[in-house]
ROSELO-350363 format. One record per residue (C-alpha): residue number from 1; residue in one letter; x, y, z. Coordinates in nm, 2 decimals, padded with zeros to 4 digits, m for minus. Layout:
# ROSELO-350363
[NUM; A; [X; Y; Z]]
...
# end
This chain:
# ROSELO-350363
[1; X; [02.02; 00.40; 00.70]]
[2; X; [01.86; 00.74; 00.73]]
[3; X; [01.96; 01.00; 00.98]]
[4; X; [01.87; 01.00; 01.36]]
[5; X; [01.62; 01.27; 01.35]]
[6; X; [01.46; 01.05; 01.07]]
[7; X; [01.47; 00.74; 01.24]]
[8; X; [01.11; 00.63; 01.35]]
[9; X; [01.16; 00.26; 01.49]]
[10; X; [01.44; 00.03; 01.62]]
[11; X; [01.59; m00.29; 01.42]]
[12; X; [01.80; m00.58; 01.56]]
[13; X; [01.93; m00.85; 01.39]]
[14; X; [01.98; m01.18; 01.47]]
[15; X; [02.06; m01.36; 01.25]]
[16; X; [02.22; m01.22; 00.91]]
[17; X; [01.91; m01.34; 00.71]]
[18; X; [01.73; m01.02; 00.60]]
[19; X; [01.85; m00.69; 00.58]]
[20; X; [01.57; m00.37; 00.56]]
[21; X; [01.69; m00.18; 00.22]]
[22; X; [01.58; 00.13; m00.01]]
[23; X; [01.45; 00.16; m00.33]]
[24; X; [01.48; 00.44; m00.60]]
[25; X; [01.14; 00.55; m00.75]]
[26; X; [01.25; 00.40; m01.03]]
[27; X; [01.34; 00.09; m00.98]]
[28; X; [01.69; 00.14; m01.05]]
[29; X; [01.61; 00.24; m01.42]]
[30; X; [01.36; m00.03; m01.49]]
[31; X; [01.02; 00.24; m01.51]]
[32; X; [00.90; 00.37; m01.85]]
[33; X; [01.08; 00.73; m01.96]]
[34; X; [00.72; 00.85; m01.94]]
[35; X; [00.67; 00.73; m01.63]]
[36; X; [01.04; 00.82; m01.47]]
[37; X; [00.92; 01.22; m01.62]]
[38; X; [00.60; 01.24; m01.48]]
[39; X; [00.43; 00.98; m01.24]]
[40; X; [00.51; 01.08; m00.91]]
[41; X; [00.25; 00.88; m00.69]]
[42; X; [00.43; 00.53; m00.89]]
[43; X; [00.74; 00.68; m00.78]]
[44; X; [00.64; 00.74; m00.47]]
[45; X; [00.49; 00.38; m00.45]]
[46; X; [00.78; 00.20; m00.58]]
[47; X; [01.01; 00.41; m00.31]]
[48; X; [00.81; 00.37; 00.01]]
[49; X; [00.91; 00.21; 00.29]]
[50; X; [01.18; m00.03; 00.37]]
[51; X; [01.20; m00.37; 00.14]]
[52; X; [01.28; m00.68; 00.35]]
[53; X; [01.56; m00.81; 00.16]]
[54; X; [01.69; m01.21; 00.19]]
[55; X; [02.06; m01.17; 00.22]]
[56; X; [02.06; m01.56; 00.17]]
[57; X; [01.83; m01.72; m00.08]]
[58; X; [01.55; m01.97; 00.10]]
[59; X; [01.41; m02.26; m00.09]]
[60; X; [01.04; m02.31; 00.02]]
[61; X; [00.87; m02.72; m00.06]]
[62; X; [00.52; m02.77; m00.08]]
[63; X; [00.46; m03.16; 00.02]]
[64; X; [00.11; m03.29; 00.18]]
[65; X; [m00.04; m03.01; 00.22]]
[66; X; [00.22; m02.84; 00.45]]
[67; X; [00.48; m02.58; 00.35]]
[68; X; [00.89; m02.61; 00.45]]
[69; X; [01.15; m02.33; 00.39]]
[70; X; [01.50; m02.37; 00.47]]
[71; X; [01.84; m02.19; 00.35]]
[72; X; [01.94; m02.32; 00.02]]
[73; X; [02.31; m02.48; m00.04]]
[74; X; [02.57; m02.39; 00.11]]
[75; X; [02.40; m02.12; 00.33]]
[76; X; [02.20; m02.38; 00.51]]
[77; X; [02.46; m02.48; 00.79]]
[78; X; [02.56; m02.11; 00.88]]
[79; X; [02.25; m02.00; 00.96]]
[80; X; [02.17; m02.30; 01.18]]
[81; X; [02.43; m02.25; 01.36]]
[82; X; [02.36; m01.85; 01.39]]
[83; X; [01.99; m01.97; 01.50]]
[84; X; [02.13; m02.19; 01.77]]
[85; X; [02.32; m01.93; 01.89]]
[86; X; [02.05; m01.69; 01.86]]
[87; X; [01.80; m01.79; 02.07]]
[88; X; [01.94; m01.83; 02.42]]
[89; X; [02.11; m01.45; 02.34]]
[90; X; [01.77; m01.33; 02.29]]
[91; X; [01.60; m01.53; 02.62]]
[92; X; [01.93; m01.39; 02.86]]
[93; X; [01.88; m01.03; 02.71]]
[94; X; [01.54; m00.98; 02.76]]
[95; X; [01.43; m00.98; 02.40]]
[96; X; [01.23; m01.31; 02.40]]
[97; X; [01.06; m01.43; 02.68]]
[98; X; [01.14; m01.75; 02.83]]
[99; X; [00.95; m02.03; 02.70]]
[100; X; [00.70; m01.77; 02.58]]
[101; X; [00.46; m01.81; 02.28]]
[102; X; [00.76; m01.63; 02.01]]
[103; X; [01.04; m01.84; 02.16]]
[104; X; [00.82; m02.15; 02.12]]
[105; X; [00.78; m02.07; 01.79]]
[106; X; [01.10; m01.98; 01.72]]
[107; X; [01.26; m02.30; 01.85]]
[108; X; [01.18; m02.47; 01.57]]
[109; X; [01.36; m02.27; 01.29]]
[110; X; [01.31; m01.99; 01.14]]
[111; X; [01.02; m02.12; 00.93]]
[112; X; [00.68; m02.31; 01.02]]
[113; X; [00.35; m02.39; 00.87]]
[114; X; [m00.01; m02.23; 01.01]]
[115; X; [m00.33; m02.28; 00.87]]
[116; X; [m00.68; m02.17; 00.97]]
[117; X; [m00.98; m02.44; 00.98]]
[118; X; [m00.94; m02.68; 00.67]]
[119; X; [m00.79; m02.32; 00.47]]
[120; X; [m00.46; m02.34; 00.29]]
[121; X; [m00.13; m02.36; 00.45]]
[122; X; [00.04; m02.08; 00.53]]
[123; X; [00.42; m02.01; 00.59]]
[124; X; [00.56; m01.79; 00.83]]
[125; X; [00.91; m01.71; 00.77]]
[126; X; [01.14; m01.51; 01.03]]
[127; X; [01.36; m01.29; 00.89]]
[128; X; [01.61; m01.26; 01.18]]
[129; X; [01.52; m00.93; 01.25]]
[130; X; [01.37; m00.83; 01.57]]
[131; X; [01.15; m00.42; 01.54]]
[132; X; [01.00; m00.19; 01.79]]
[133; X; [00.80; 00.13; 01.65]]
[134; X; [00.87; 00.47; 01.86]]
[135; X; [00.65; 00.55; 02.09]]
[136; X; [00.28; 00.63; 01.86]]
[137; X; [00.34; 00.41; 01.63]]
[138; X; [00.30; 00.10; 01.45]]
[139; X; [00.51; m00.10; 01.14]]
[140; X; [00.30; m00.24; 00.87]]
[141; X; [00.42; m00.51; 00.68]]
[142; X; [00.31; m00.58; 00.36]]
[143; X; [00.41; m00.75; m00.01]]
[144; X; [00.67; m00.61; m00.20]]
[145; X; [00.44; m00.45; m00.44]]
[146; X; [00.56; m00.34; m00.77]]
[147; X; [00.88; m00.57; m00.76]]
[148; X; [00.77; m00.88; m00.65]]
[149; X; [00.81; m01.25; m00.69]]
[150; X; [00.41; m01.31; m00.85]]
[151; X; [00.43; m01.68; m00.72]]
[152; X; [00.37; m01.52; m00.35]]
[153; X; [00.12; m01.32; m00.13]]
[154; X; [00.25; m01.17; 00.19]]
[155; X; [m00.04; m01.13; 00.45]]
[156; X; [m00.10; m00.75; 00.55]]
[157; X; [m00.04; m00.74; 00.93]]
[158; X; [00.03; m00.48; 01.22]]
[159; X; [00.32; m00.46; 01.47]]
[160; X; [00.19; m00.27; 01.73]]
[161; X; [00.35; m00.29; 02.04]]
[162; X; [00.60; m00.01; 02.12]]
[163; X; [00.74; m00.09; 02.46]]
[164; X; [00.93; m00.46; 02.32]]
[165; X; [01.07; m00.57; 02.06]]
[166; X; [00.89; m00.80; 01.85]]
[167; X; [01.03; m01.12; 01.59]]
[168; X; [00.97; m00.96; 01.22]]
[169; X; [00.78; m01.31; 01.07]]
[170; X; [00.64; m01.26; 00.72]]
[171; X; [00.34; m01.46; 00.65]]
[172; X; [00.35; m01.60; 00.29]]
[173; X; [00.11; m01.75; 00.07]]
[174; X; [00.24; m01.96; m00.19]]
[175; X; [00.05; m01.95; m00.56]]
[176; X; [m00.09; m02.25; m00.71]]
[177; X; [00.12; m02.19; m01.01]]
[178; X; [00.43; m02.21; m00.84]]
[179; X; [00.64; m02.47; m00.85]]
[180; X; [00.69; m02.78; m00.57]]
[181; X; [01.02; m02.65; m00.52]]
[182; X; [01.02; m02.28; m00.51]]
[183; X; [01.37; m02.05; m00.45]]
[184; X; [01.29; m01.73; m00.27]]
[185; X; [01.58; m01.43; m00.34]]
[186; X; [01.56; m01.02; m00.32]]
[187; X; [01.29; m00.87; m00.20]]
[188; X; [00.98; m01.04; m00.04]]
[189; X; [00.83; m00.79; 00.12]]
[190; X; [00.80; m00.43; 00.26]]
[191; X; [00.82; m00.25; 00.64]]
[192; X; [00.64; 00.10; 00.70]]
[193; X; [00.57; 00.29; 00.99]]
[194; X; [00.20; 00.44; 01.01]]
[195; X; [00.05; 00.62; 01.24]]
[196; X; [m00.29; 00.47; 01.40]]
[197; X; [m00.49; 00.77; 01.44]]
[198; X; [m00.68; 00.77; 01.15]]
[199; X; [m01.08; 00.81; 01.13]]
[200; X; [m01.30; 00.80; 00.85]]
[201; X; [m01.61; 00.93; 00.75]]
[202; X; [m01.84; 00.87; 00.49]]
[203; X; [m02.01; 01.18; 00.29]]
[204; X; [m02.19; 01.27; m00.04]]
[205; X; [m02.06; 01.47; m00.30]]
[206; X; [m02.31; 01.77; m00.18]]
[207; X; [m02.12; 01.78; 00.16]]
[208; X; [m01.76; 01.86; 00.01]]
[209; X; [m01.83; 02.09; m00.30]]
[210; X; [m01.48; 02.17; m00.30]]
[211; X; [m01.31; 01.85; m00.42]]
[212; X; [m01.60; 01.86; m00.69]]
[213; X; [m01.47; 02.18; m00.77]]
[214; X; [m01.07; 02.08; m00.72]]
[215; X; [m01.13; 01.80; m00.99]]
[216; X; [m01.27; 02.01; m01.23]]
[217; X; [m00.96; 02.28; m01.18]]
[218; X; [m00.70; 02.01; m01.24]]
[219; X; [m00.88; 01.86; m01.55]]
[220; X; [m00.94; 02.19; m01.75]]
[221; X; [m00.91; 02.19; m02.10]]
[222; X; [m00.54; 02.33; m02.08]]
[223; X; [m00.50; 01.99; m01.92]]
[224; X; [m00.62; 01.79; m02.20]]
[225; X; [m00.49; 02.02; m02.46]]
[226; X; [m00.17; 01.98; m02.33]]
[227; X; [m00.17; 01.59; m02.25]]
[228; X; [m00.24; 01.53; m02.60]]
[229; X; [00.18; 01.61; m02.68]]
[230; X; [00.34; 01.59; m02.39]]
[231; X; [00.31; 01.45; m01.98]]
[232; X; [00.20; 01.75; m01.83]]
[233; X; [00.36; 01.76; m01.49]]
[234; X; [00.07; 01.93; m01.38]]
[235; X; [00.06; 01.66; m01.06]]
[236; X; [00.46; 01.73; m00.98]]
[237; X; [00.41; 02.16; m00.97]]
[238; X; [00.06; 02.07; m00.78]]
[239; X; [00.21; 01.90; m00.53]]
[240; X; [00.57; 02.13; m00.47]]
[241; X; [00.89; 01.97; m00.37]]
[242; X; [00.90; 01.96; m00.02]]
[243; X; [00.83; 01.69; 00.18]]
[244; X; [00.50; 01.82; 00.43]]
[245; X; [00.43; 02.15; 00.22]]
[246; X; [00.19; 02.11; m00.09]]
[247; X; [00.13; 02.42; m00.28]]
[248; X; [m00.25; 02.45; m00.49]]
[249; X; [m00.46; 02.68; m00.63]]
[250; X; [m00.67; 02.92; m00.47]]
[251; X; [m00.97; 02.61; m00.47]]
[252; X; [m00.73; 02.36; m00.29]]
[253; X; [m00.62; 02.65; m00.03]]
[254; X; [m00.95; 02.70; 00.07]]
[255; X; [m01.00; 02.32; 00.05]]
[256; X; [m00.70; 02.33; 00.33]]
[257; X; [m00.86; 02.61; 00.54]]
[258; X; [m01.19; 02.43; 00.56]]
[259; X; [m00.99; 02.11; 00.65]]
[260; X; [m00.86; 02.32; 00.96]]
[261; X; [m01.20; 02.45; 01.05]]
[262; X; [m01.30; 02.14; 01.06]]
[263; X; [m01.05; 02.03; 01.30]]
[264; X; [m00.85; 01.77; 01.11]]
[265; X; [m00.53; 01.66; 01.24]]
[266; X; [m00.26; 01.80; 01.04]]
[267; X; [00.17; 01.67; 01.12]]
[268; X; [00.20; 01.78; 01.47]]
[269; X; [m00.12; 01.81; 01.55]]
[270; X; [m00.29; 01.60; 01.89]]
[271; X; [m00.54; 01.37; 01.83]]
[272; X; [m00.72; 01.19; 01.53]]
[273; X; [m00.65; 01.22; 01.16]]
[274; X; [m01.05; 01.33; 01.01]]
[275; X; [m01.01; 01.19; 00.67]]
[276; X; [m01.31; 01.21; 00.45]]
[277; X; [m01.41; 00.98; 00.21]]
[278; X; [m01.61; 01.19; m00.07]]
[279; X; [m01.88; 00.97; m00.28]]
[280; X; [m01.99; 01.10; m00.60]]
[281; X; [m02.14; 00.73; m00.79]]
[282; X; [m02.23; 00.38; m00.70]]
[283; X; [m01.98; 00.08; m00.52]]
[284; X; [m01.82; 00.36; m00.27]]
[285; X; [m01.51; 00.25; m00.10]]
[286; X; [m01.59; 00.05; 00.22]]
[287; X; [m01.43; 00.20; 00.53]]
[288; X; [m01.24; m00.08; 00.75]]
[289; X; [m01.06; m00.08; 01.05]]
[290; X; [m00.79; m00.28; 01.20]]
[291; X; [m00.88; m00.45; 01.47]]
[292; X; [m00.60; m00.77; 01.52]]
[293; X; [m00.21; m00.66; 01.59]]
[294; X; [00.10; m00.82; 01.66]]
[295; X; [00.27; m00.76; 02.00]]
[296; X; [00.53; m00.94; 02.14]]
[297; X; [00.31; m01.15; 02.33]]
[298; X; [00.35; m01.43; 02.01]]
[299; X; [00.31; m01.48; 01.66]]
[300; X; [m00.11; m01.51; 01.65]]
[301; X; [m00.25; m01.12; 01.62]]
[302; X; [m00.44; m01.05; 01.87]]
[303; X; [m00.73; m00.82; 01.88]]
[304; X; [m00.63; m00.41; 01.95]]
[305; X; [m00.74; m00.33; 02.28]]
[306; X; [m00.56; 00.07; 02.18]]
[307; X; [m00.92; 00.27; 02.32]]
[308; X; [m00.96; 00.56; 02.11]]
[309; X; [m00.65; 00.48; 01.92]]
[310; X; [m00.75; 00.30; 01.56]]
[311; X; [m00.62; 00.28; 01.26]]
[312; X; [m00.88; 00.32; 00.99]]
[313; X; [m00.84; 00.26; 00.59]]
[314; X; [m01.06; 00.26; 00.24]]
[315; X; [m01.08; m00.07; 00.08]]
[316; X; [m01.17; 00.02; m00.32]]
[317; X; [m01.37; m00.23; m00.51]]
[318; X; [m01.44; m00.25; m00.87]]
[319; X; [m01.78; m00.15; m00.97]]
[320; X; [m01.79; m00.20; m01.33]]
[321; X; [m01.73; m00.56; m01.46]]
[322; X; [m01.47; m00.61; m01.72]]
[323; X; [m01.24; m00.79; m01.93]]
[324; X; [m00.91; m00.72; m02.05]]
[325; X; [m00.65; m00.82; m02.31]]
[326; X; [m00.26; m00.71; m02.36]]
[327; X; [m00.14; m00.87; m02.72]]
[328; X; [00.20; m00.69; m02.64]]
[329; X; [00.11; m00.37; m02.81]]
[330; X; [m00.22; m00.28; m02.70]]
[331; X; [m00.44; m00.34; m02.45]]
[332; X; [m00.85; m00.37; m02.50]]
[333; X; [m01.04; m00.28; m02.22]]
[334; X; [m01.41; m00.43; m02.25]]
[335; X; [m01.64; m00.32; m01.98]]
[336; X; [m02.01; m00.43; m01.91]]
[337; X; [m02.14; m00.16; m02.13]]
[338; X; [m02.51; m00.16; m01.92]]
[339; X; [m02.31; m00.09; m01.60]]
[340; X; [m02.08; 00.14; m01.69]]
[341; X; [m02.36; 00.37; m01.85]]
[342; X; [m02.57; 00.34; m01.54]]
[343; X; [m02.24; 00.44; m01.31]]
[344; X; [m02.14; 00.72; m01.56]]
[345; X; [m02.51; 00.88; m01.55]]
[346; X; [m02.51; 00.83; m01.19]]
[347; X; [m02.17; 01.02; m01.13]]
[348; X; [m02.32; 01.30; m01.32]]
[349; X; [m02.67; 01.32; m01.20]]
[350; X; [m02.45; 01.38; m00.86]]
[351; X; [m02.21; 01.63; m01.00]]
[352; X; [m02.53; 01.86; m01.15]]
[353; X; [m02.72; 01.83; m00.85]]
[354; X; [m02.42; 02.00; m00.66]]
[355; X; [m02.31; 02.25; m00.94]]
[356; X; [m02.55; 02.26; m01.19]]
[357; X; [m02.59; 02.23; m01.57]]
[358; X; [m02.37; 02.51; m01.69]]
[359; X; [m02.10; 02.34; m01.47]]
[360; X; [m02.17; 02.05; m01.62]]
[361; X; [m02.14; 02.19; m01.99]]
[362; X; [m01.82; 02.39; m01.87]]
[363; X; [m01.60; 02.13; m01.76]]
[364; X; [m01.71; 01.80; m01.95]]
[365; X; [m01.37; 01.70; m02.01]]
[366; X; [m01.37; 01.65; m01.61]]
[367; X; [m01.65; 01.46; m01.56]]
[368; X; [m01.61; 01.23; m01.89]]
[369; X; [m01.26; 01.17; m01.77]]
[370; X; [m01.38; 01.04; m01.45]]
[371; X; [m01.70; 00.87; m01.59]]
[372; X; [m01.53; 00.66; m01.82]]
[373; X; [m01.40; 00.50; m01.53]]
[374; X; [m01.14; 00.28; m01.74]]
[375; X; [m00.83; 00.52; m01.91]]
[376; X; [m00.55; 00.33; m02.11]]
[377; X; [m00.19; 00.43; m02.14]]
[378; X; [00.03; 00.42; m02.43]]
[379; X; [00.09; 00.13; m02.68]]
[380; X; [00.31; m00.14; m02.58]]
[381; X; [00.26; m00.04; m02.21]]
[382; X; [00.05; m00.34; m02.05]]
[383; X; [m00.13; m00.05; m01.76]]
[384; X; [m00.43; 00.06; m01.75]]
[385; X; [m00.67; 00.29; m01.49]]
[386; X; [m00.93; 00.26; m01.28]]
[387; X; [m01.05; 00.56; m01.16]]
[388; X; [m01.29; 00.48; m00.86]]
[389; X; [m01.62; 00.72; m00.84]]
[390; X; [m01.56; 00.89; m00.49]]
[391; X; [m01.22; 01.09; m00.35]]
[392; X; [m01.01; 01.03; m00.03]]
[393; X; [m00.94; 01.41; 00.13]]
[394; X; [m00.70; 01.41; 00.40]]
[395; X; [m00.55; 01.66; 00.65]]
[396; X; [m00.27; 01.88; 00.53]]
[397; X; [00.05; 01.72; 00.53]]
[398; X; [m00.10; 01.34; 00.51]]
[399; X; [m00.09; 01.12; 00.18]]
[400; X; [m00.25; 00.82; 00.12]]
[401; X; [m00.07; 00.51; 00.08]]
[402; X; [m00.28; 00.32; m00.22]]
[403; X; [m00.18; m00.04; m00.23]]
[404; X; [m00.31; m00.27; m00.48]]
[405; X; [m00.45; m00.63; m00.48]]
[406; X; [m00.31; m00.88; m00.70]]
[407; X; [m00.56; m01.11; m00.92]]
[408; X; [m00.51; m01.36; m01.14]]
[409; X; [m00.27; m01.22; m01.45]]
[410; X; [m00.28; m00.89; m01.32]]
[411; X; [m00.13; m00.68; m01.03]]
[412; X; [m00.27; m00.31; m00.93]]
[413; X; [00.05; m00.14; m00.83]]
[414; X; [00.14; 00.05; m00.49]]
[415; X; [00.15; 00.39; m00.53]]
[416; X; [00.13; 00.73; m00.28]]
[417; X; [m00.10; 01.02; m00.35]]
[418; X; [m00.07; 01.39; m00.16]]
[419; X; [m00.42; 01.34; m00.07]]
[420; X; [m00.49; 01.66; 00.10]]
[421; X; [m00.46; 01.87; m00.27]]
[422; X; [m00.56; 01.58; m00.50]]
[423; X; [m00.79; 01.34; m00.41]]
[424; X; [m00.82; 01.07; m00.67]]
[425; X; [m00.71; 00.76; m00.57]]
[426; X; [m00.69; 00.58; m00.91]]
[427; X; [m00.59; 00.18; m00.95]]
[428; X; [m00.31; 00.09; m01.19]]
[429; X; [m00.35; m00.23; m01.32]]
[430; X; [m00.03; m00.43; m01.48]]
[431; X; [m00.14; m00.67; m01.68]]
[432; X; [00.08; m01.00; m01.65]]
[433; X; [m00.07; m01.21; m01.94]]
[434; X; [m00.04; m01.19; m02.31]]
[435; X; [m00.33; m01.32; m02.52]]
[436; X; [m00.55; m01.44; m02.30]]
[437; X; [m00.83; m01.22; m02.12]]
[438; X; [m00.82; m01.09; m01.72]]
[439; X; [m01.12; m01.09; m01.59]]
[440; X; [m01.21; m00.85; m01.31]]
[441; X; [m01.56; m00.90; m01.14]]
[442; X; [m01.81; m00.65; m01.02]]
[443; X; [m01.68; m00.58; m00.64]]
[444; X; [m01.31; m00.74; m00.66]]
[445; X; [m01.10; m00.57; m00.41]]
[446; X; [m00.87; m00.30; m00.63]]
[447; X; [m00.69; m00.13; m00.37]]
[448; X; [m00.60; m00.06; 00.02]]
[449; X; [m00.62; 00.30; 00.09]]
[450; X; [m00.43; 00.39; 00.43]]
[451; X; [m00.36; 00.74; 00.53]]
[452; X; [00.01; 00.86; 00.61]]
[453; X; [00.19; 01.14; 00.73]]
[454; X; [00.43; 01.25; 00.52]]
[455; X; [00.68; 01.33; 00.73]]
[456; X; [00.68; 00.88; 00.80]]
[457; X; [00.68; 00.81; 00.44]]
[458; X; [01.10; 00.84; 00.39]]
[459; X; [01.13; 00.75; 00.76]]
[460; X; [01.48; 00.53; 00.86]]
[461; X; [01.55; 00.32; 01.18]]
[462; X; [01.79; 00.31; 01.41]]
[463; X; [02.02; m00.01; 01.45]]
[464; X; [01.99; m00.17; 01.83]]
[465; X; [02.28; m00.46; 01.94]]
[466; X; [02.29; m00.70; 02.14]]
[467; X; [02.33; m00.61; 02.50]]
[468; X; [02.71; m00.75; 02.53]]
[469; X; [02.80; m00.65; 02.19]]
# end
């Protein structure tokens, strides 16, 4: 558990089920050398927020169409009786209301199925653990990213009511590879505060010279001179050591001055985060809002009624069709050659309207490193890129959490990027399958892009009791 000052929501638990634990960037050992040396926003990824961890393992049954999860062996009859005992403690304390829509649910266990229409059954799992966000906030829940069980999808969702406590139920989709009988252990899925005062907007390349320019600066030739022996680092000194404090080049201070003049919101700052979404090519991200949340009034979300206060996000689609194929040492990338030409002339047209042609001739390495759109890593590493054409530039002291989308063989992988001095927000494919092909269409979802303070991304909680504990 982190320290008080760190703390940014409460936990209670009920029921010895779940426990909220930390990773280590990387993953206790398991990452790639190269990786361990030199990818901070995967280490970031792999270390944010708080995994949702099954002390007990939960066997879930698919039969008729419906979906059934219960304790498995000799774990089964103790947490019975710890729900039993549970609930009426909640209902006396005040944490559940009285025959409300969460103890309704509860009552049954700590699992149920929900569907929508004639749409495939969903599960919704409790973990025991009751949360509140402080006051400002809300607690994302999401999938366990870059260790996860592939057989299951957790629902994104919103807790956002900070004056009760509210049931922590995971929504889970099960996979239609996955077994009838499927035992769920570790880690199913993550916790995160955010803040919701986040606004987007849209603008051309034209509008925000300066990350054209920041691009260019990071991928010089020294760059690629020196990435041919050796990781560079050149991300770790960009973005310091301190948690809130980024240190740049002259280009990215002035990037951070016109930020201010601009009157984005940086940590400590009164109202809205102005994050601006930077579009140099075709298939620009799509800017989305949330607009259902989970209060204590019961498990459905219900739609945010929060005024001026909304939580906005980039959703990144792929714009270039391809396929790919791992055989265990290297991976082929094979685009829709058509597509990718017309993107890549596109992204450059937009860069020499804006700079010019002697910019252009100065700093091709940049632009061909973002107009091939696809970069591969090592041999015998199943990753790959995808380097979207358009940049994410946030306030000072706000990252961007990027959270992939899984497909079918593949995953893109969670990572965090210090988005106010680099503002790339590339997709990281793992590729699942040997042999056989992924195939990625023209506008799949890649990634989730949601802004956060930095100061939230290492927050810890503070443990409540039971009022006659």
């Amino acid at each position: 558990m982190a320290a008080a000052g760190d703390a940014r929501f409460e936990v209670l638990d009920a029921l010895g089920l779940c426990r909220l634990t930390r990773r280590t960037g990387d993953l206790d050992g398991a990452v790639p050398l190269r990786v361990a040396k030199a990818c901070v926003p995967l280490l970031e990824g792999n270390a944010f927020g708080h995994q949702i961890t099954l002390a007990r393992p939960i066997e879930v049954r698919r039969r008729l169409g419906s979906l059934r999860a219960e304790p498995a062996g000799e774990h089964r009859e103790a947490l019975l009786r710890a729900h039993r005992a549970a609930l009426p403690r909640l209902v006396s304390q005040g944490f559940l209301a009285p025959e409300g829509a969460w103890h309704r649910a509860l009552r049954g266990g700590v699992a149920w199925t929900c569907r929508t229409g004639l749409g495939r059954p969903r599960l919704r799992l409790w973990t025991g653990l009751l949360v509140r966000p402080d006051p400002g906030l809300w607690l994302r829940v999401a999938g366990a990213a870059n260790r996860r069980n592939v057989l299951i999808e957790v629902s994104e969702a919103y807790l956002a009511d900070d004056s009760a406590f509210v049931p922590l139920v995971i929504e889970l989709r099960v996979g239609d590879e996955a077994p009838r009988d499927l035992r769920l252990e570790g880690e199913i899925g993550c916790i995160a505060p955010v803040r919701p005062d986040v606004q987007i907007e849209a603008c051309a390349l034209a509008d925000a010279p300066e990350v054209g320019r920041a691009h260019a600066e990071f991928y010089d030739a020294r760059y690629f001179a020196a990435k041919k022996g050796e990781v560079t680092r050149k991300y770790r000194r960009l973005v310091g050591g301190r948690t809130g404090e980024r240190k740049g080049s002259a280009g990215e201070e002035r990037a951070s001055e016109e930020r201010a003049g601009e009157g984005s919101a940086g940590e400590g700052s009164a109202g809205p985060a102005r994050v601006r979404l930077v579009v140099a090519g075709p298939a620009a991200p799509e800017i989305a809002e949330v607009t259902e949340v989970t209060t204590a009034a019961g498990p459905d979300p219900v739609p945010w009624r929060g005024g001026g206060r909304r939580l906005a996000s980039l959703v990144v689609r792929n714009a270039v069709p391809f396929r790919a194929t791992f055989d265990g040492h290297t991976l082929a990338v094979a685009p829709e050659a058509p597509r990718l030409a017309a993107g890549a002339a596109a992204v450059e047209r937009a860069f020499a309207q804006v700079f010019g042609e002697d910019f252009i001739a100065a700093n091709r390495g940049a632009l061909w490193y973002l107009t091939k759109y696809f970069t591969p890593h090592p041999p015998g590493e199943p990753h790959f890129f995808v380097k979207p054409w358009a940049f994410t530039r946030t306030p000072p002291g706000w990252s961007s959490l990027l959270d992939g989308v899984h497909g079918e063989g593949y995953d893109v992988m969670r990572g965090v990027v210090a988005t106010d001095v680099f503002f790339a927000t590339p997709a990281v494919f793992h590729v699942r399958r040997i042999g056989a092909p992924i195939e990625v269409p023209e506008g799949a979802p890649l990634l989730r892009v949601v802004p956060v303070p930095r100061d939230l991304l290492r927050a810890g909680f503070r443990e409540a009791r039971f009022l006659d504990a």
